[in-house]
DODRENMI-723979 format. One record per residue (C-alpha): x, y, z; residue in one letter. Coordinates in nm, 2 decimals, padded with zeros to 4 digits. Example, Ala and Ser with C-alpha at 12.3 -4.5 7.8 and 13.67 -1.06 7.14 Angstrom:
BEGIN
> 01.23, -00.45, 00.78, a
> 01.37, -00.11, 00.71, s
# end
This chain:
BEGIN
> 00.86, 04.02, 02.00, x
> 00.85, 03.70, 02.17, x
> 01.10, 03.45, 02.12, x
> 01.06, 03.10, 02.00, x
> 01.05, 02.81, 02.24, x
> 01.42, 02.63, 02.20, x
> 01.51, 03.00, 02.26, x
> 01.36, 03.00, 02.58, x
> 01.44, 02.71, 02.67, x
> 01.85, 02.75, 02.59, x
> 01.83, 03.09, 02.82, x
> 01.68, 02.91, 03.12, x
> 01.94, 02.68, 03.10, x
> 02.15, 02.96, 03.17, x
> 02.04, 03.05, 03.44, x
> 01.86, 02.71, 03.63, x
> 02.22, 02.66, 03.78, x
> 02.16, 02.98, 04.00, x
> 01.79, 02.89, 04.06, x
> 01.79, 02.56, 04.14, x
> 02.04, 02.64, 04.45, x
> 01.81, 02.89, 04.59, x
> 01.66, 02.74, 04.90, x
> 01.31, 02.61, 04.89, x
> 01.32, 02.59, 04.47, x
> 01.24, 02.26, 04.34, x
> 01.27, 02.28, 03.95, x
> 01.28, 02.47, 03.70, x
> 01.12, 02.45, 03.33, x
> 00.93, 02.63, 02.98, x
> 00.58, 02.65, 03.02, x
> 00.25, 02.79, 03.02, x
> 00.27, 03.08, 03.28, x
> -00.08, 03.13, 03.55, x
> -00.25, 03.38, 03.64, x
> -00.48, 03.35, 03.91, x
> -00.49, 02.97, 03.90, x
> -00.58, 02.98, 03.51, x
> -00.34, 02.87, 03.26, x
> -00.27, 03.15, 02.99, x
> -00.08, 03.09, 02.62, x
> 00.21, 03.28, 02.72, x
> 00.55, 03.09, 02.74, x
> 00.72, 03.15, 03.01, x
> 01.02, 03.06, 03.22, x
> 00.89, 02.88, 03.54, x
> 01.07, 02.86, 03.87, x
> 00.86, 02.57, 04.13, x
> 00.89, 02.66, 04.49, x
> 00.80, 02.41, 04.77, x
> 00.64, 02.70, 04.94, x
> 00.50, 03.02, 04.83, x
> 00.66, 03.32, 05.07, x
> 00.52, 03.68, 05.13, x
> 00.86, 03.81, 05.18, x
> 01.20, 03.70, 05.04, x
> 01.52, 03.83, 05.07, x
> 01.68, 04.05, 04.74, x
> 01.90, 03.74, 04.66, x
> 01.59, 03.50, 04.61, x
> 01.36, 03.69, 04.48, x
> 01.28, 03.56, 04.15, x
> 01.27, 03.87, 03.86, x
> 00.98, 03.93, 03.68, x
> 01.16, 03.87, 03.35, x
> 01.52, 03.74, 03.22, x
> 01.62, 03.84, 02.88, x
> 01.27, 03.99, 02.83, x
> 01.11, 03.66, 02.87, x
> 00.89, 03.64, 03.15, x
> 00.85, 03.43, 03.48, x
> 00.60, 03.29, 03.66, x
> 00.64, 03.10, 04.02, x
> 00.46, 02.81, 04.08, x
> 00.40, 02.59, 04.50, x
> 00.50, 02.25, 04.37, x
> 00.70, 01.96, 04.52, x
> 00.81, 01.64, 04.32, x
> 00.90, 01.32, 04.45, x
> 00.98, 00.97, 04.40, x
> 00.66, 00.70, 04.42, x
> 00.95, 00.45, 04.58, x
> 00.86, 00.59, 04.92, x
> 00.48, 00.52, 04.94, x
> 00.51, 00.18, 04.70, x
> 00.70, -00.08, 04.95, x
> 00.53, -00.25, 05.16, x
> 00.70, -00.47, 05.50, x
> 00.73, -00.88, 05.43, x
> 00.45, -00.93, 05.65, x
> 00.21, -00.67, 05.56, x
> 00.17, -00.76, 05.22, x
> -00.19, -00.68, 05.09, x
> -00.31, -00.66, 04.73, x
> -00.32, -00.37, 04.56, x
> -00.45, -00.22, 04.23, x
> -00.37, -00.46, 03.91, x
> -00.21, -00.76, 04.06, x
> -00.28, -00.97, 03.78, x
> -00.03, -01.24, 03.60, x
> 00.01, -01.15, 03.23, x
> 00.16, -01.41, 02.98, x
> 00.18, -01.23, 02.71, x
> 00.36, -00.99, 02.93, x
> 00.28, -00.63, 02.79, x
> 00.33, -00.27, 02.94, x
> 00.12, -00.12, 03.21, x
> 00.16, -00.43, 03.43, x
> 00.29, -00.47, 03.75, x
> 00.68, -00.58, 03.78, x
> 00.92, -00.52, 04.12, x
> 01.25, -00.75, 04.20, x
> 01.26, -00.99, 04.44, x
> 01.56, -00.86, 04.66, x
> 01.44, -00.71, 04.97, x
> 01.59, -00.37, 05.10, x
> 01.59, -00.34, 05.45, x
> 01.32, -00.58, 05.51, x
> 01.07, -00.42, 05.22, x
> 00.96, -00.50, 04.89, x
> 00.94, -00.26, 04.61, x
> 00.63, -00.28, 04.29, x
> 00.65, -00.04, 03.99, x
> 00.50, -00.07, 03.62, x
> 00.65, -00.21, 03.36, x
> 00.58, 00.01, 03.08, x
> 00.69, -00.11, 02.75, x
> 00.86, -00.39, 02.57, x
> 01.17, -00.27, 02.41, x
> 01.44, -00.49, 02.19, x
> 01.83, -00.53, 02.29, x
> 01.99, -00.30, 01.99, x
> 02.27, -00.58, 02.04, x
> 02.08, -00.91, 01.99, x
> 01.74, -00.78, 01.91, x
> 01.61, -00.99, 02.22, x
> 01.26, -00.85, 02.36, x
> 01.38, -00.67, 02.74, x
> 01.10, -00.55, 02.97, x
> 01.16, -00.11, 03.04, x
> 01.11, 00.06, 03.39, x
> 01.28, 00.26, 03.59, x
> 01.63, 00.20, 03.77, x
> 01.43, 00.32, 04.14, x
> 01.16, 00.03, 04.05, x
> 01.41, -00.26, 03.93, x
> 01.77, -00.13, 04.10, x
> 01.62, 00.04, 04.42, x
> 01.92, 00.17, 04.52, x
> 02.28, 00.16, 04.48, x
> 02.33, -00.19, 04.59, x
> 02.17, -00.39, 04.27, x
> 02.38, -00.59, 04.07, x
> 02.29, -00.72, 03.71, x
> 02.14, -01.09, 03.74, x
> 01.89, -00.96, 03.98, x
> 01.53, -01.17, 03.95, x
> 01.23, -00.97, 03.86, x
> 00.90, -01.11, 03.90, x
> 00.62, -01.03, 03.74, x
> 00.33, -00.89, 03.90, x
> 00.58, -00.75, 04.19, x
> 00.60, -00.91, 04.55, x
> 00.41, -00.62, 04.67, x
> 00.14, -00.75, 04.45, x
> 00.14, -01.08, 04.53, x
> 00.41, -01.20, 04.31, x
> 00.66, -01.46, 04.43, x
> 01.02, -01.58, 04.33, x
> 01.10, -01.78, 04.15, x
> 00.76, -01.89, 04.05, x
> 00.65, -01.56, 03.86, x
> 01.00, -01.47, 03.77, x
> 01.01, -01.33, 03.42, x
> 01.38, -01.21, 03.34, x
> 01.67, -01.08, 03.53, x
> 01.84, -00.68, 03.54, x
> 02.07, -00.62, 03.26, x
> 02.12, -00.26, 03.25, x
> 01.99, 00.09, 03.43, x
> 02.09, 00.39, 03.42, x
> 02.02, 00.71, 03.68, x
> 02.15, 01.03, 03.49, x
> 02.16, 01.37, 03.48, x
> 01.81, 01.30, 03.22, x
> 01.73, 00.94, 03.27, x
> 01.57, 00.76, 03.53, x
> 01.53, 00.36, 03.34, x
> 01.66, -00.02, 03.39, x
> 01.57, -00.34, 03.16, x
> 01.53, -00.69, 03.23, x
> 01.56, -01.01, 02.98, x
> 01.25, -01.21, 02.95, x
> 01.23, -01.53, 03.03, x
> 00.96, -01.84, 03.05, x
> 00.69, -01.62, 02.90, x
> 00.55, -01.44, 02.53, x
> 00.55, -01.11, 02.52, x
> 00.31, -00.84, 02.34, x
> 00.45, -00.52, 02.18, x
> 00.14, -00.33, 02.35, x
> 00.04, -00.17, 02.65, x
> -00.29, -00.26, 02.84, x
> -00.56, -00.05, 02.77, x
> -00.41, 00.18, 02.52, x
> -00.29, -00.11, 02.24, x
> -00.01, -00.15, 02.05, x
> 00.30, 00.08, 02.00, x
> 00.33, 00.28, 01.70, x
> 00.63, 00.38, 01.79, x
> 00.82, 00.69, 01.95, x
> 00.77, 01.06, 01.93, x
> 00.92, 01.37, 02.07, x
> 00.71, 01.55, 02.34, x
> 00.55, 01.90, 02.26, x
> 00.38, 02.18, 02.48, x
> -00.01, 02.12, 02.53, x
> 00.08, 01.75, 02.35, x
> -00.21, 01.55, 02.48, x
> -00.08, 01.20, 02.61, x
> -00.21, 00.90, 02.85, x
> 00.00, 00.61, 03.04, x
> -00.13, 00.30, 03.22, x
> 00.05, 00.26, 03.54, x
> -00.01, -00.04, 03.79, x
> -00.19, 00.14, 04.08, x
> -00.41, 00.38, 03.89, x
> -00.43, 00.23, 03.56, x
> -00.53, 00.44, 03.23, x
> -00.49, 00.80, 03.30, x
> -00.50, 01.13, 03.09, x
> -00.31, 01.49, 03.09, x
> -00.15, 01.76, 02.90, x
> 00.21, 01.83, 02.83, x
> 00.26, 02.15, 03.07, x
> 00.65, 02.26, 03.02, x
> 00.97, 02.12, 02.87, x
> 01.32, 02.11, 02.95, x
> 01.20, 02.09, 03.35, x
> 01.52, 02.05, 03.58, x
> 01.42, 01.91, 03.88, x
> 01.53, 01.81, 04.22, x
> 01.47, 01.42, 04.34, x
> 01.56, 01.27, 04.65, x
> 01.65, 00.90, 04.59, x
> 01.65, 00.85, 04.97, x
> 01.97, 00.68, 05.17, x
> 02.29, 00.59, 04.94, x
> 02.20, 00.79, 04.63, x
> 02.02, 01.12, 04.78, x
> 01.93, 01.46, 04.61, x
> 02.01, 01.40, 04.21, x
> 01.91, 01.67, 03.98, x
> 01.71, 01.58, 03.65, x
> 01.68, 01.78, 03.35, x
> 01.54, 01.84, 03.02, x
> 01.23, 01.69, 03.16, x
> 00.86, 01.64, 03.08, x
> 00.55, 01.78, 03.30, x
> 00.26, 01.69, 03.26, x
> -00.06, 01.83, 03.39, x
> -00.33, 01.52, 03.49, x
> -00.67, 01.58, 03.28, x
> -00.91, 01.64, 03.57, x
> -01.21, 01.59, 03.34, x
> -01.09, 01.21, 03.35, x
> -00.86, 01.22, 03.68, x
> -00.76, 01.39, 03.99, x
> -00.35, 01.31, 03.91, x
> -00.20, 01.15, 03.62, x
> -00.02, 00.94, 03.79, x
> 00.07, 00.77, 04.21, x
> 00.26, 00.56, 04.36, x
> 00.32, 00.23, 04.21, x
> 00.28, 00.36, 03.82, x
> 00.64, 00.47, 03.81, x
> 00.81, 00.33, 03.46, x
> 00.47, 00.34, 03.29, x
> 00.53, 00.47, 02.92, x
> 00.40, 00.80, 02.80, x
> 00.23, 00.76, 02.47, x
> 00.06, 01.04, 02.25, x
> -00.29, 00.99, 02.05, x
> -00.12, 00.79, 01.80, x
> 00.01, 00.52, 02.03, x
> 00.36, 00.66, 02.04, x
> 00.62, 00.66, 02.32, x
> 00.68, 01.03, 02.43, x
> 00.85, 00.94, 02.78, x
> 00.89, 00.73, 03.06, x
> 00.72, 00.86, 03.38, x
> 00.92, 00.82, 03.73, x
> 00.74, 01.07, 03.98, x
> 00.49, 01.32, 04.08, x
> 00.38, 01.65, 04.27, x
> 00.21, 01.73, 04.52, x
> -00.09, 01.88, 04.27, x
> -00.10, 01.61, 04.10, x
> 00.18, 01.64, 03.77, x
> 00.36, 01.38, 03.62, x
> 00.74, 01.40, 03.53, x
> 00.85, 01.18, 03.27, x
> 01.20, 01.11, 03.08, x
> 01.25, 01.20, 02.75, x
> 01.20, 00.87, 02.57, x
> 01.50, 00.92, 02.33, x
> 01.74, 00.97, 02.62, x
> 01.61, 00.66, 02.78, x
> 01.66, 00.43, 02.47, x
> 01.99, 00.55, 02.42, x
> 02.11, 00.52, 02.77, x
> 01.99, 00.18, 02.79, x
> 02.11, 00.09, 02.41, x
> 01.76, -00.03, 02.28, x
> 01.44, 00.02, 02.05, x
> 01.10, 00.04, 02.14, x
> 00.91, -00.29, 02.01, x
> 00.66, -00.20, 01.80, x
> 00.39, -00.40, 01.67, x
> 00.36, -00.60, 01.34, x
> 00.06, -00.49, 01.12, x
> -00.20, -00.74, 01.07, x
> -00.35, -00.83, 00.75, x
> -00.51, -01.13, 00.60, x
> -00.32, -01.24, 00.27, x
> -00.37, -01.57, 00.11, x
> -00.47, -01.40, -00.23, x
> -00.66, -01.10, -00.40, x
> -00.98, -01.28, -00.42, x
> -01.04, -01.38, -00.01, x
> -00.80, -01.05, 00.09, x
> -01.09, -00.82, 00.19, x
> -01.31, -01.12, 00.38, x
> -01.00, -01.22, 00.55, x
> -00.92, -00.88, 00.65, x
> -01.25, -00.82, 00.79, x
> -01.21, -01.18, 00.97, x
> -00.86, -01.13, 01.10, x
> -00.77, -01.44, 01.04, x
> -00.41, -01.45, 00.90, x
> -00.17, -01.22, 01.11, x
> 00.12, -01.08, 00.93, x
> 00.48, -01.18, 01.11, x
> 00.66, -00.85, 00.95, x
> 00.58, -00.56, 00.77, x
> 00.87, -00.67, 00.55, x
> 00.66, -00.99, 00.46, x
> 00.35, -00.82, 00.47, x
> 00.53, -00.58, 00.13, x
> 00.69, -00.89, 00.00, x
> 00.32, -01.06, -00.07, x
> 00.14, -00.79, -00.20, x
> 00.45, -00.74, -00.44, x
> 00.41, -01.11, -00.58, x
> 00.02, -01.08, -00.55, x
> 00.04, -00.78, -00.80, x
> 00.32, -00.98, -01.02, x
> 00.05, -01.29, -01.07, x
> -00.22, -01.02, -01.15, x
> 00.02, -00.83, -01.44, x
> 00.11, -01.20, -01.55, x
> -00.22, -01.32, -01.58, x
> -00.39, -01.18, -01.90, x
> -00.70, -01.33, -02.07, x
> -00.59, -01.54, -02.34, x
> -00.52, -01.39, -02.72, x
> -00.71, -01.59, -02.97, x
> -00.60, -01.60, -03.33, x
> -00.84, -01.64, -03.66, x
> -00.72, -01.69, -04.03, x
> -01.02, -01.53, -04.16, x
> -00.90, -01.24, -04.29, x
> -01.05, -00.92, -04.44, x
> -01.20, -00.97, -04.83, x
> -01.04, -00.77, -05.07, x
> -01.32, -00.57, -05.19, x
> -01.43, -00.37, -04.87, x
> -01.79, -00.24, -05.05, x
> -01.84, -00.54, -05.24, x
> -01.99, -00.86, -05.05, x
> -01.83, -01.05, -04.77, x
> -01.65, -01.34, -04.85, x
> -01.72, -01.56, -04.53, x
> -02.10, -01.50, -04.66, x
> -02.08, -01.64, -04.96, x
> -02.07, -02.02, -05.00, x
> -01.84, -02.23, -05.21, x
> -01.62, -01.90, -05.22, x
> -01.34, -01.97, -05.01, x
> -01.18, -02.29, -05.16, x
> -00.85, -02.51, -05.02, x
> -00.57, -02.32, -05.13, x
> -00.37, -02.50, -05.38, x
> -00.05, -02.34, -05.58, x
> -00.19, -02.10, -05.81, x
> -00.09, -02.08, -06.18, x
> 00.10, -01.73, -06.31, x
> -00.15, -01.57, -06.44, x
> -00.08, -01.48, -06.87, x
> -00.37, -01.26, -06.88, x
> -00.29, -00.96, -07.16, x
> -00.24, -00.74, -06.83, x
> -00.25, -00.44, -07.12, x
> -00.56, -00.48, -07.20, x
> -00.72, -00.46, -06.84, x
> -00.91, -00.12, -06.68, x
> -00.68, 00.12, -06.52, x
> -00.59, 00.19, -06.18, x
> -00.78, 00.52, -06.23, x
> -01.07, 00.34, -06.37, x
> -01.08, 00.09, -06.07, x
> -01.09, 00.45, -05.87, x
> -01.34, 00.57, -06.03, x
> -01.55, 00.29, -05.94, x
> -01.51, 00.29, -05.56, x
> -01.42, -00.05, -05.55, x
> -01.08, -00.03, -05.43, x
> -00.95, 00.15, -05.12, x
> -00.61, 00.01, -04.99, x
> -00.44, -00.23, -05.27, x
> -00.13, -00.32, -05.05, x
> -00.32, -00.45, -04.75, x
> -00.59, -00.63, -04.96, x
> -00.32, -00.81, -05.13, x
> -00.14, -00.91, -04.83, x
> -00.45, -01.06, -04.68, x
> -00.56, -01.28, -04.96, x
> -00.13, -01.41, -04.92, x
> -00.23, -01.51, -04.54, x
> -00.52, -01.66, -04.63, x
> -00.40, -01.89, -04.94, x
> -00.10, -02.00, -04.64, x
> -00.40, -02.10, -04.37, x
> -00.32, -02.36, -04.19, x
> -00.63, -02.43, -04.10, x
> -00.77, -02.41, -04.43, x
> -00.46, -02.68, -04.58, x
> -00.56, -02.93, -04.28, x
> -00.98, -02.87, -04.38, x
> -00.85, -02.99, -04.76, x
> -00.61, -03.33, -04.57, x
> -00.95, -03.44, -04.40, x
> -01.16, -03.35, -04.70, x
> -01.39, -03.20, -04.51, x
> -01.67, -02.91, -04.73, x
> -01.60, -02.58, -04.63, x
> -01.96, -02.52, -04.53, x
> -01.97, -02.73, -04.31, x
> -01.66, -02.67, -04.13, x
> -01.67, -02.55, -03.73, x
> -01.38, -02.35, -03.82, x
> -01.54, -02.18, -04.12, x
> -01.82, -02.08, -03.90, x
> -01.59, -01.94, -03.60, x
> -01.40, -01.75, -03.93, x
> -01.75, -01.61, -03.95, x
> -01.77, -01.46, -03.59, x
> -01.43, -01.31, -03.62, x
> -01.35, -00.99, -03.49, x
> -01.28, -00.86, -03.83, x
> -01.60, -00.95, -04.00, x
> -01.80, -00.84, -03.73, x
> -01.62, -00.50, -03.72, x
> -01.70, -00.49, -04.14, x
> -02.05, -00.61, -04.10, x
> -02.07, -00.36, -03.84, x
> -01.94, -00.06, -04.07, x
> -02.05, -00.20, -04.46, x
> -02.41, -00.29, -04.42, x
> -02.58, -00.45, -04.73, x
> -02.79, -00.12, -04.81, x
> -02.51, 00.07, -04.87, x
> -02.36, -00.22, -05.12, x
> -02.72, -00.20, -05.30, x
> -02.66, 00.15, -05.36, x
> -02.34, 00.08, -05.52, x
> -02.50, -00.16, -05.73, x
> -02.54, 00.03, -06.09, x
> -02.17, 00.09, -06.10, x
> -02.05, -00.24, -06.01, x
> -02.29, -00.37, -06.26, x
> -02.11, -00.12, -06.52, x
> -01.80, -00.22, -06.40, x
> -01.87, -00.59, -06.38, x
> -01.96, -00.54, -06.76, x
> -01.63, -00.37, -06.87, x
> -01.46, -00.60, -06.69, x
> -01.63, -00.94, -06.82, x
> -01.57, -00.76, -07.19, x
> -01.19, -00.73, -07.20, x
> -01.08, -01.02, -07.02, x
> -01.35, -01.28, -07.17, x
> -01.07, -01.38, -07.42, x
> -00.86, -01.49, -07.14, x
> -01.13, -01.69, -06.96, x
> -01.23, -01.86, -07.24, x
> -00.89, -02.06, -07.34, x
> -00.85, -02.38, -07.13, x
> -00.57, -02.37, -06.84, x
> -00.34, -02.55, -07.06, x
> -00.31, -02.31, -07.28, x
> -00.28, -01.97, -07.06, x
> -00.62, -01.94, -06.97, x
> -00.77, -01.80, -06.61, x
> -00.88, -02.11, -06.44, x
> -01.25, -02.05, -06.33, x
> -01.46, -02.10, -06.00, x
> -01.75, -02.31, -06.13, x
> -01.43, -02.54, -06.26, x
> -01.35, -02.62, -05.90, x
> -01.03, -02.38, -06.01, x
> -00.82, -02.25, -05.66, x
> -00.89, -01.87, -05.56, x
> -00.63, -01.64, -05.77, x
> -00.31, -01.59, -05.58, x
> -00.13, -01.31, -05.66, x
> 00.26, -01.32, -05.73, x
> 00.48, -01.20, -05.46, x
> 00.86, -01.10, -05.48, x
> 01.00, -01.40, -05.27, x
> 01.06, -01.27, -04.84, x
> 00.82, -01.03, -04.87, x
> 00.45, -01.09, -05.00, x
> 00.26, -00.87, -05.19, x
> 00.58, -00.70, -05.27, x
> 00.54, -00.69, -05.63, x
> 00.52, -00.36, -05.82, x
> 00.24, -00.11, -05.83, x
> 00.12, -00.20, -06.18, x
> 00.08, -00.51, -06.10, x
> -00.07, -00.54, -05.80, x
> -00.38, -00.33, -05.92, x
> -00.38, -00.58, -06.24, x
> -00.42, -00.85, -05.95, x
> -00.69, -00.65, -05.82, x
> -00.84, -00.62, -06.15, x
> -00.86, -00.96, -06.25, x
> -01.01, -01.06, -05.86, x
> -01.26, -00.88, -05.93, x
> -01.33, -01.02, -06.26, x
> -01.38, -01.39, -06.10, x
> -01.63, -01.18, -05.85, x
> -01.83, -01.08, -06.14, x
> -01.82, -01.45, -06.31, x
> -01.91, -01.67, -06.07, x
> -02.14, -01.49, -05.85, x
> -02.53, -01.60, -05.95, x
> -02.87, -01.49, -05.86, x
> -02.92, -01.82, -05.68, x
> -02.64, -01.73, -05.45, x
> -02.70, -01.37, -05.37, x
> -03.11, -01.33, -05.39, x
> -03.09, -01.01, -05.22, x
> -02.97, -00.87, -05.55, x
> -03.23, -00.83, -05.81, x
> -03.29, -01.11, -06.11, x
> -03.09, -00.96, -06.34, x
> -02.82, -00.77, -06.17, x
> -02.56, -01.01, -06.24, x
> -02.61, -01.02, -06.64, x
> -02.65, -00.63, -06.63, x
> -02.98, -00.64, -06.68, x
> -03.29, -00.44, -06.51, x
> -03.40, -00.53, -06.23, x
> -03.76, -00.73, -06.19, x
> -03.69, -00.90, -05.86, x
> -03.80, -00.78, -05.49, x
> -03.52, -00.64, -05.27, x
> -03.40, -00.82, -04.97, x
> -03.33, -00.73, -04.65, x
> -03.00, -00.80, -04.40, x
# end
């Protein structure tokens, strides 16, 4: 069964101690093992030889398998691009991109302006990064491009594009060294910035999305100064690798690194001399590594970029997202525009959050009507009827013979009455209109009114006209006539004494609509008995002061209860 990768990888380490001192080995790493020049999907533990022999003695020979993974031996030599990157004082020519960026941005030329030995050195800059400390933007590349060698010092000008490039000091200065670091995984320095902007992108590839961790057959691309936007494929992790740093430093041995195999549909190498510190960024615009070197085929080797940011104690600067926000209505023109560019995602989150506070608080306005439902939900509509609804003025008790009125049960019967407790409580809202008291102050006729006709379009007598059509009240109209009858006959006593004397007052007397009596804090709290009395005697009044000339849709005699000789109307 074959093992998982970090398996593999924790057994070479094991052994790449023993390898790597073998003489003519030159790294050691998990990969893809070759057969024939063709790349297979078997992991395997690779062992890279300068030089492929014939014969080797037992104590070199590489085994066919350790631990019952297998090995494969690859011809491959690494190196530094320092050597073939300086260039004499005065034999300075222009190479590649020699352009001055302000912005400055990764993928851009950079080298310091100390001499060694009577050269100049160029590499790439390869990312903005921010001091962990201060949060300051610092310019990433490797300690060989900005440090050279052993004798740098911290303070030491970079300029930016390099000397090789035509760059001089102090005039394209950008910053100064303030760390590097050349360990057993990490090959990077930073500088400050200085007398220019700066862009959280790289050129050619755009901005930084942020950091990932490498992966076998990972496709990634870096822009480098000398051959600019380049392709390949992760090959192996955890390479250990031998480097020659040349005079003071010498032979160091790097592991835990990347390779990576140049696309050759796109280019012949992924990277050359001069594109040492580019960044190594995935599909998705994240960092995976910081490339320092080369083979002789054509690989790239790259730091981890984790190690690299801890060893150098910063973060990768990663760009803000745009987005147009001024407010909900111009957002998705603006976006389209690009217009309005977003500091901080932090803001960015902070505006849509009051954006969406504004929408919740703003709600169409509620607006309120005192024309309330008529009592009798069959019978006809109040708000139709003219001279019905009067000024409300303090009603009289009421010292009706409440013994000699129909029944609750008789009411029933009739189908006139549906729900006595709500029908009550309406006629006690609208007798306590406000609008209706301030209508009676400027003597104004209720048919006349604006607010009488706005009563009319109400919500609840639309929804009634809507569900009660007159038809249906027409049908309705032998019993209510029978009713109407037995109703006139038991309380005529009542209506025909004056006010002053206990009587009902009447409708065609200018007499106030019939309030009933409430228990005082909560209307239309009186008992059940006599609420339907109430009821009773309301519709009573109904049956009194409704006339033909009001109502024509009803026939000529249906208000005296007698046949019908008119034509039927319509609604």
């Amino acid at each position: 069964m074959m093992k998982a990768i970090p398996e593999i990888v924790a057994l070479k380490e094991r052994h790449e101690e023993r390898f790597l001192k073998l003489p003519g080995v030159t790294g050691i790493d998990v990969g893809f093992k070759y057969v024939a020049g063709r790349r297979t999907p078997e992991i395997a533990i690779r062992v890279m030889v300068e030089q492929k022999k014939k014969t080797v003695t037992k104590e070199e020979k590489i085994p066919e398998e350790i631990d019952g993974v297998k090995t494969d031996v690859i011809e491959r030599k690494y190196f530094l691009h320092q050597m073939s990157n300086r260039k004499r004082l005065d034999d300075i020519s222009l190479l590649a991109d020699t352009g001055t960026y302000d912005p400055v941005r990764g993928g851009i030329s950079i080298g310091p302006c100390r001499a060694v030995g009577g050269y100049v050195y160029v590499g790439t800059l390869g990312a903005i990064v921010k001091d962990n400390a201060t949060g300051n933007p610092m310019l990433l590349s490797n300690f060989h491009v900005m440090c050279i060698d052993s004798g740098w010092h911290v303070g030491d000008s970079m300029a930016q594009p390099g000397r090789v490039d035509g760059g001089s000091c102090p005039t394209n200065v950008v910053g100064s060294l303030q760390r590097a670091a050349l360990t057993a995984s990490v090959d990077g320095a930073v500088s400050s910035l200085s007398g220019r902007g700066y862009s959280c992108e790289i050129v050619d590839i755009g901005k930084v999305a942020g950091t990932n961790a490498a992966a076998l057959d990972m496709r990634v691309r870096k822009r480098g100064r000398t051959t600019g936007l380049t392709y390949g494929t992760i090959d192996s992790i955890g390479l250990s690798v031998n480097i020659d740093y040349g005079d003071g430093i010498g032979v160091r041995t790097l592991t835990n690194q990347i390779d990576i195999a140049p696309d050759t549909a796109h280019n012949p190498a992924f990277g050359d001399h001069g594109d040492s510190g580019s960044a190594v960024v995935d599909d998705n615009r994240k960092v995976v590594g910081l490339h320092f070197a080369g083979s002789s085929d054509g690989h790239g080797i790259a730091n981890p970029i984790a190690a690299v940011l801890t060893a150098l104690n910063v973060s990768v600067c990663v760009a803000p997202t745009k987005l147009a926000i001024k407010d909900v209505k111009d957002a998705h023109k603006e976006l389209k525009e690009g217009k309005v560019e977003v500091k901080e995602i932090k803001e960015h989150a902070k505006e849509i959050k009051d954006i969406k506070e504004r929408l919740k608080d703003h709600k169409p306005e509620k607006f309120e009507f005192e024309q309330t439902k008529p009592i009798v939900e069959q019978g006809p509509k109040i708000s139709e009827v003219p001279g019905l609804v009067q000024p409300p003025v303090e009603a009289p008790t009421p010292t009706a013979d409440l013994s000699k009125l129909p029944t609750k049960e008789t009411i029933k019967e009739k189908g006139e009455i549906k729900d006595h407790k709500d029908q009550i409580k309406d006629w006690k809202e609208k007798s306590e209109s406000k609008e209706l008291k301030d209508q009676k102050a400027e003597g104004k006729e209720n048919k006349d009114s604006k607010d009488f006709k706005d009563q009319k379009e109400s919500k609840e007598n639309k929804d009634q006209k809507e569900g009660k059509d007159h038809k249906e009240q027409k049908d309705n109209k032998p019993e209510l006539k029978e009713l109407k009858v037995e109703l006139k006959e038991q309380i005529k006593p009542e209506f025909d004494k004056p006010p002053a004397e206990g009587g009902l007052p009447k409708f065609s007397d200018g007499g106030p609509i019939y309030q009933p009596p409430s228990t005082p804090g909560q209307p239309g709290a009186a008992n059940l008995a006599e609420r339907i009395a109430h009821l009773e005697l309301l519709v009573q009044q109904l049956s009194t002061f409704i006339t033909a000339a009001m109502r024509p849709d009803l026939g000529a005699g249906a208000l005296s209860n007698e046949p019908d000789t008119g034509s039927k109307g319509s609604c």
